[in-house]
C-alpha positions as CSV (number, residue, x, y, z in Angstrom):
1,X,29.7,2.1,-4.4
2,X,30.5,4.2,-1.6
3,X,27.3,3.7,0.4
4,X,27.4,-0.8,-0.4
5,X,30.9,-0.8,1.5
6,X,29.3,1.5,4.3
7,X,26.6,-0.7,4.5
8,X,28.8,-3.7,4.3
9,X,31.1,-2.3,7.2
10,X,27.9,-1.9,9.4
11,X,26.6,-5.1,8.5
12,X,29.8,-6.7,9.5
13,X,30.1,-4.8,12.6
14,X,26.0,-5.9,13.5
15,X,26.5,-9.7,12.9
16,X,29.6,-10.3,14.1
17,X,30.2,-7.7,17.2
18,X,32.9,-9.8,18.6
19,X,35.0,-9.7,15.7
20,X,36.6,-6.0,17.6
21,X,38.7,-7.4,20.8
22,X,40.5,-5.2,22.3
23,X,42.3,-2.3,21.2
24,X,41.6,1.0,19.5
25,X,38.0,0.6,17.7
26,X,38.3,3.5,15.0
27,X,41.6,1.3,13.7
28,X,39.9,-1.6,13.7
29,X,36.7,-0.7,11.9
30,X,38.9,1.6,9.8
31,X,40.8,-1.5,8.9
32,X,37.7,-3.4,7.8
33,X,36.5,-0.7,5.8
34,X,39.7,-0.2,3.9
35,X,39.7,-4.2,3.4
36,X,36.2,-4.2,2.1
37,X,37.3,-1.0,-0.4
38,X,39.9,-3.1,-1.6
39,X,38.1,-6.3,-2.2
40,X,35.2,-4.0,-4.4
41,X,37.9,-2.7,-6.4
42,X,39.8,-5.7,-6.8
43,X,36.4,-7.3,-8.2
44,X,35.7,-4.2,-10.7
45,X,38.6,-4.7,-11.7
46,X,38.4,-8.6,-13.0
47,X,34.9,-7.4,-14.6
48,X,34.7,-4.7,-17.8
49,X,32.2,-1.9,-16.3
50,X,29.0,-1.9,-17.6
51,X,28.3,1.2,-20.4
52,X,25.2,3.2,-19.2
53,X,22.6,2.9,-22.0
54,X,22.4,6.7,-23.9
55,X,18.8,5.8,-24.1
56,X,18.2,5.3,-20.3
57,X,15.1,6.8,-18.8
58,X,15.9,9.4,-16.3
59,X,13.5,9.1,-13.1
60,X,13.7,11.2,-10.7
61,X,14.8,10.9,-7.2
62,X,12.6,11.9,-4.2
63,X,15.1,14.8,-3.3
64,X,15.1,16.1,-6.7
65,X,11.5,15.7,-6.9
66,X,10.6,17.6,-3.5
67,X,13.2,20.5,-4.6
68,X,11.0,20.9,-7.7
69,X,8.0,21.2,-5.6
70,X,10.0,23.5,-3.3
71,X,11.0,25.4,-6.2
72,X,7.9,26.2,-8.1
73,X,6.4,26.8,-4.7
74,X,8.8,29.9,-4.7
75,X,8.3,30.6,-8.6
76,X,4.7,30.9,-7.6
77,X,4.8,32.6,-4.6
78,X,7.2,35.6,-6.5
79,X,4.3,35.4,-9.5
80,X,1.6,36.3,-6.7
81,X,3.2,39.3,-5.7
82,X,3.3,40.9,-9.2
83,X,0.4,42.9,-10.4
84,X,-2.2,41.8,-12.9
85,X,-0.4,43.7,-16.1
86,X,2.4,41.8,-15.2
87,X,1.7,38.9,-14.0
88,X,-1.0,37.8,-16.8
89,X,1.8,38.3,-20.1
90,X,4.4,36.6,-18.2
91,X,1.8,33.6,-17.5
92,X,1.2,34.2,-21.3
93,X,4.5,34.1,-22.3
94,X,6.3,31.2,-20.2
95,X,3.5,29.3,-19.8
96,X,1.3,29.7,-22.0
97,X,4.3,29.6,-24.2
98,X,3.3,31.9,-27.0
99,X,5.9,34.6,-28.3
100,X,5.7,39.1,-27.3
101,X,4.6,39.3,-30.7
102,X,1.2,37.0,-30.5
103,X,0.6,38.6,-26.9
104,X,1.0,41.9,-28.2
105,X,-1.9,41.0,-31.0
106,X,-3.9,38.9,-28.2
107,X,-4.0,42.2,-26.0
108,X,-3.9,44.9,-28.1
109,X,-0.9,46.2,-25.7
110,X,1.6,48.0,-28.0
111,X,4.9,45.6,-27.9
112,X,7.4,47.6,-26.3
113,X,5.1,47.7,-23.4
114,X,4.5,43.6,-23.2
115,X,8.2,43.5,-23.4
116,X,8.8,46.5,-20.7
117,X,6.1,44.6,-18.7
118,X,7.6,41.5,-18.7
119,X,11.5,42.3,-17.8
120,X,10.0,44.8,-15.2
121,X,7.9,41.5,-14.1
122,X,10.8,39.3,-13.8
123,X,12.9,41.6,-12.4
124,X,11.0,41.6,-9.7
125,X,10.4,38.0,-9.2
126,X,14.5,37.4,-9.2
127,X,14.5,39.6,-6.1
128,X,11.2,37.7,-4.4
129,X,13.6,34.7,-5.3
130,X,16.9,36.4,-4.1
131,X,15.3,36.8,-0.4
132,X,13.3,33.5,-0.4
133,X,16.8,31.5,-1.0
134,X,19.2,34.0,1.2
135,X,16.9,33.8,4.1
């Protein structure tokens, strides 16, 4: 709603430029925009609002879609700098999304060692992370 009454204030302010005379512009076009608030709200108010429907596709925006990217850009980057042993059972594990137990069978690596791998593994990633997002 916000951003239809900003482009509604520019819009009147672009096709009718000499609707400002003289006098102080920010209280004039802050006067426009508080008129143009009040006749939105005054309209949603002489209609029911609309329910969003709880079975609503959720699309994506651009933004959220380029952090994702951004994101497992990182995730990936923090994966390359682990070492084989570790890297391969957490690929395994949160990817390949099978349990310690089945990895430990899979391997033939005792289980306290997948799961000692692993937590070492992402341990290490969280502070490749840490950096990557403080810097």
């Amino acid at each position: 709603m916000a951003e239809d009454v900003t482009q509604s204030v520019f819009l009147k302010l672009w096709s009718a430029p000499d609707a400002f005379r003289d006098g102080n512009f920010s209280a004039w076009i802050s006067r426009v925009a508080r008129n143009r608030v009040l006749d939105v709200l005054r309209s949603r108010a002489n209609r029911p609002a609309e329910e969003i429907p709880a079975d609503l596709p959720a699309d994506l925006s651009l933004d959220d879609d380029v952090f994702a990217r951004i994101d497992a850009q990182r995730v990936r980057t923090a994966l390359a700098a682990l070492g084989d042993d570790q890297r391969t059972l957490i690929e395994m594990g949160f990817f390949g999304g099978i349990t310690h137990e089945e990895i430990a069978r899979r391997t033939g690596i005792p289980l306290g060692t997948i799961k000692t791998r692993i937590r070492t593994g992402l341990r290490r990633m969280r502070d490749v992370l840490q950096d990557a997002v403080s810097r």
